[in-house]
N, C-alpha and C positions, 0 to 999 in steps of 0.2 A: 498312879498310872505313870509320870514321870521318870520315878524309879525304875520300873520294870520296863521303860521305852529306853533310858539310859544304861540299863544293862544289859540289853539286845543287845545298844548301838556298838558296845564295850567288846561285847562278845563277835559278834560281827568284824570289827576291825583285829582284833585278837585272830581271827581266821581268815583274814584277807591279808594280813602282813604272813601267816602258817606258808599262806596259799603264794604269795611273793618270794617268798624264801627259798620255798622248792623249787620254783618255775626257774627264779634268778642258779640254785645250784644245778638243775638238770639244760638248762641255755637256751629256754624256753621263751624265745623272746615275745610270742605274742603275750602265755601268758602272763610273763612281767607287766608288759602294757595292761592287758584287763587287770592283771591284779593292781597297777598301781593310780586306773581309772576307779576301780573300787574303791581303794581307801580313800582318796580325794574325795567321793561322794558320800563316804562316811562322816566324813571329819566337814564337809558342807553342810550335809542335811543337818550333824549337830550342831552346829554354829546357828544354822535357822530357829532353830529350837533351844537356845541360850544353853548347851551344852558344853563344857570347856571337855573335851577330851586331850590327853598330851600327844603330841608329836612332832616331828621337824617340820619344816619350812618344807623340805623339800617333798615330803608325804603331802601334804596342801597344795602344790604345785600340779601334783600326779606323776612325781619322779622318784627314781629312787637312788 
């Protein structure tokens, strides 16, 4: 089960940085915000969950 919760979690954030990218190309300022409220809730909830997923400092913040 852990498996298959960490490769949601993998997948999820794979689609919420997708989802960051366009917003940040198209000047979509809110949503940069939700997207980069998103991955911060990602890269949380797997830290509760003893998950090491990678990313910057600043992803962890809720910035980009």
């Amino acid at each position: 089960m852990t498996a298959m919760f960490e490769e949601e979690l993998r997948a999820q954030l794979a689609l919420a940085r997708d989802e960051l990218a366009k917003a940040t190309a198209e000047g979509d300022l809110d949503g940069v915000q939700a997207s980069e409220g998103r991955i911060a809730g990602l890269l949380r909830l797997a830290a509760s969950h003893g998950i090491t997923l990678p990313h910057t400092p600043s992803e962890e913040r809720g910035e980009s």
